[in-house]
PLY file of the C-alpha trace (Angstrom):
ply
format ascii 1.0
element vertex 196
property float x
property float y
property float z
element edge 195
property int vertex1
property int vertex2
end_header
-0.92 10.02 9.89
-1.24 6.91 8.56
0.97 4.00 10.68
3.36 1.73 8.81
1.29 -1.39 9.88
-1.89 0.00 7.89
0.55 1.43 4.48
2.15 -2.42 4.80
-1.48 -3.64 4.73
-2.77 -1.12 2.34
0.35 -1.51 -0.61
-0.50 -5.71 0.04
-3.76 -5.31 -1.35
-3.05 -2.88 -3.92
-0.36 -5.81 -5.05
-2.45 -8.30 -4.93
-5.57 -6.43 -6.37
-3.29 -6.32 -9.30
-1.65 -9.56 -9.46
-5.58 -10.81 -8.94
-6.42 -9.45 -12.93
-3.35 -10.97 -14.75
-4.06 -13.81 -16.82
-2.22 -16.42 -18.26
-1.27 -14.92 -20.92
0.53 -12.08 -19.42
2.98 -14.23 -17.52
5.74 -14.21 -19.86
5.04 -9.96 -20.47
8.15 -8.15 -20.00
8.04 -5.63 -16.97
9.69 -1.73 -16.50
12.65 -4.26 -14.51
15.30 -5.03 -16.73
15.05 -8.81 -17.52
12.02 -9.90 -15.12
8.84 -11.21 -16.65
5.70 -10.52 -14.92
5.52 -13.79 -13.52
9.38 -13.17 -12.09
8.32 -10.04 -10.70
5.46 -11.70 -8.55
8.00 -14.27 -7.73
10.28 -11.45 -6.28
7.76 -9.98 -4.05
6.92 -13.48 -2.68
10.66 -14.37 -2.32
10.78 -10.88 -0.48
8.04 -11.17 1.85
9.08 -14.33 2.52
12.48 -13.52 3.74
10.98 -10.75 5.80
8.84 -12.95 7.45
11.67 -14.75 8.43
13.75 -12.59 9.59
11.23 -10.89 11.52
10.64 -14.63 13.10
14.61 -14.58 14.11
16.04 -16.17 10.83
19.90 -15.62 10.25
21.62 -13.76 7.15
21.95 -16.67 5.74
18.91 -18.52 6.05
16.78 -15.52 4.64
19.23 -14.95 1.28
18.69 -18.74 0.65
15.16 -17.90 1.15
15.30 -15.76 -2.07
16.31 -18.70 -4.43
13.16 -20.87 -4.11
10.26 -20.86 -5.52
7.66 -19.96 -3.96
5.17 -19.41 -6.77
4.80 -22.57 -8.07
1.46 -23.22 -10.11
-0.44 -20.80 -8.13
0.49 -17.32 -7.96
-2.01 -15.60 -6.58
-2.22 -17.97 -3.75
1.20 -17.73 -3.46
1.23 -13.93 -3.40
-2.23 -14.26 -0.62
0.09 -16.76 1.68
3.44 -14.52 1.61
1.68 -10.97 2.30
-0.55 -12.69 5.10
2.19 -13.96 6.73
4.52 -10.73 6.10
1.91 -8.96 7.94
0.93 -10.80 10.78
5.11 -11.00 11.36
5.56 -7.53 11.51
2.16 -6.90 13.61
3.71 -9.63 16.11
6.80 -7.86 17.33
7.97 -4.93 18.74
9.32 -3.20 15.55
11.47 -0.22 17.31
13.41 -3.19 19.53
13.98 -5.59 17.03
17.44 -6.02 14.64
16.75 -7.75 11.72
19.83 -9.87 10.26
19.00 -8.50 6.35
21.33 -9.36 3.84
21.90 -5.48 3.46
23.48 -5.29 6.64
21.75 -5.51 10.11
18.67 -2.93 10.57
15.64 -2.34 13.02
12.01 -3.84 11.81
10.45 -1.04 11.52
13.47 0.22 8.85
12.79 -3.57 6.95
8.84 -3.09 6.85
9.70 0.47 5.38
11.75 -1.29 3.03
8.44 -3.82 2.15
6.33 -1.22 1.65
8.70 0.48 -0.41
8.99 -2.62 -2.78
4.99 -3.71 -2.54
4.69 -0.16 -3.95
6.83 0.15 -7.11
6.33 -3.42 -8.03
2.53 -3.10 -7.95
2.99 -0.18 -10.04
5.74 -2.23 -12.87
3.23 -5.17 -12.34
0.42 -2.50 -13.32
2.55 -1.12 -16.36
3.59 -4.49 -17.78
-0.18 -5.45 -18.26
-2.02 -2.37 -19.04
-3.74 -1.64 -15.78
-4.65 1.10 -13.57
-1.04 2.76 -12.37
-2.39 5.22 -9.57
-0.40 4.81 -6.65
-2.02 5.31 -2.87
-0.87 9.02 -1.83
0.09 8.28 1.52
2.46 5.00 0.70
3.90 7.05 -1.86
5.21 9.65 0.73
6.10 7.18 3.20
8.49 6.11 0.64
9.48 8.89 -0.76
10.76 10.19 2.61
12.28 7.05 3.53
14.24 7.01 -0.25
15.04 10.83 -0.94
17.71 10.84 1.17
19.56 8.40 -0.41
19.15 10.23 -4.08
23.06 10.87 -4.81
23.96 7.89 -3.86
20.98 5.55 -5.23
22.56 4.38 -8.41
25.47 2.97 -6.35
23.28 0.51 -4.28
22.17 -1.63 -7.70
18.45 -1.83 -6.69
17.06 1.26 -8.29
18.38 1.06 -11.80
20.09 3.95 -12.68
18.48 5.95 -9.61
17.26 9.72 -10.68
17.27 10.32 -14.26
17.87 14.59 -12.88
15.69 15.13 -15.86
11.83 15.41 -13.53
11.20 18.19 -11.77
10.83 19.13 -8.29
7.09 20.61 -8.91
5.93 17.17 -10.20
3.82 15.32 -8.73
5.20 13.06 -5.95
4.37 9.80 -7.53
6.27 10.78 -10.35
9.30 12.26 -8.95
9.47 8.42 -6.94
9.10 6.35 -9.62
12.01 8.28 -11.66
14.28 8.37 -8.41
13.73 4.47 -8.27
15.22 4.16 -11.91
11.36 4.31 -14.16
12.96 5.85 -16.91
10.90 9.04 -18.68
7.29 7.26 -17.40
4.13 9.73 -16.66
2.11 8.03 -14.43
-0.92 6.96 -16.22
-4.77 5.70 -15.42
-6.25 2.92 -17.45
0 1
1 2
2 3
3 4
4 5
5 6
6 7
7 8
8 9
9 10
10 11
11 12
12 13
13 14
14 15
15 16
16 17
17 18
18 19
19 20
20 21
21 22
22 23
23 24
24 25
25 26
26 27
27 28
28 29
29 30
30 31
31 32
32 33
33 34
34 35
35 36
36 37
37 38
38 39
39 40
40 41
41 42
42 43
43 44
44 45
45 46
46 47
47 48
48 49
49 50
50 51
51 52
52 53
53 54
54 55
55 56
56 57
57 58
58 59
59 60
60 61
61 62
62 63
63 64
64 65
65 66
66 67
67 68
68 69
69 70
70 71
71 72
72 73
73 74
74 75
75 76
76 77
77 78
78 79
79 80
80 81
81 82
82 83
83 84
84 85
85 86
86 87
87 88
88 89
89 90
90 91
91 92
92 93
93 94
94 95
95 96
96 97
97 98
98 99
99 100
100 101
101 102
102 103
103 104
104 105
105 106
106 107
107 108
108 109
109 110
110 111
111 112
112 113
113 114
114 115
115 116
116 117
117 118
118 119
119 120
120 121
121 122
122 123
123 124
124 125
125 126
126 127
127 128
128 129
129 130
130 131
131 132
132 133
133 134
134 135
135 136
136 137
137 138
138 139
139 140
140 141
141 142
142 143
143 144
144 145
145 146
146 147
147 148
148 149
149 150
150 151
151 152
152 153
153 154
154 155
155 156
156 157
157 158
158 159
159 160
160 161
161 162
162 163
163 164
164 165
165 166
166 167
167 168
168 169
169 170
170 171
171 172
172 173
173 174
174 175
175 176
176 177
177 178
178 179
179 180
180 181
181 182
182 183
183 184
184 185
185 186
186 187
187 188
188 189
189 190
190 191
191 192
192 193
193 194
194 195
């Protein structure tokens, strides 16, 4: 079984492999999230790994949400994107992720629930990253049901949390494949999976 440490390092590259092909020209390409550009959506994940970073390093509430308004992108993504998941990991591999509460703006919750939470995110927006510019969409099995476990549970109530779109469309079914059945339970509305 693969450990959380190695899917967190694993869905980082796959993120960054993809951010590492967009061009200039695909910044301003809309993305599968509502009113996010593909430049906003790289700005997310950096905002995101940012905050965790921080409040894996003892940052308050408060400090970490103000965390989310700056830019941390600037005229270098992908340097941006190398600096954030570098430091998101060596956070998380620093601590002791079963005895640490982390002050998220979600409420307070152990590390090892907030790097699920990373991964989770890493994952789906490498694959709307992927869709927006026409590039390979396969997602890594084993990340895929890491987060799938952590997020089924929460399928009637999904669409009530405002992350996840609409949350399950009820319309995929349970023989699917996995990847699918995620990506619809995170809001991707009537999307196959495809390969470039």
């Amino acid at each position: 079984m693969t450990s959380a440490s190695d899917l967190l390092q694993t869905v980082s590259n796959e993120f960054r492999d993809v951010v590492s092909i967009v061009t200039p020209e695909q910044w301003n390409r809309p993305t599968p999230c509502p009113d996010w550009t593909v430049l906003e959506l790289i700005g997310h994940v950096v905002g995101g790994s940012q905050m965790a970073t921080s409040l894996v390093g003892g940052a308050s509430r408060i400090e970490a949400i103000g965390l989310l308004a700056t830019d941390f992108v600037g005229t270098d993504p992908l340097g941006a994107v190398d600096a954030a998941l570098a430091a998101q990991r060596e956070a998380f591999d620093e601590v002791d992720l079963e005895n640490l509460t982390c002050q998220h703006h979600a409420g307070d919750m152990p590390a090892e629930q907030l790097l699920g939470l990373r991964i989770g995110d890493l994952l789906i927006h490498r694959w709307d990253l992927a869709r927006a510019i026409g590039a390979d969409e396969q997602l890594p099995a084993d990340a895929v049901q890491r987060v799938w476990d952590d997020t089924a549970p929460m399928a009637p109530i999904i669409a009530q949390l405002g992350v996840f779109g609409d949350g399950p469309s009820g319309t995929v079914h349970d023989d699917a494949p996995l990847a699918e059945r995620l990506l619809d339970l995170m809001g991707r509305r009537g999307i196959k999976p495809r390969s470039a």
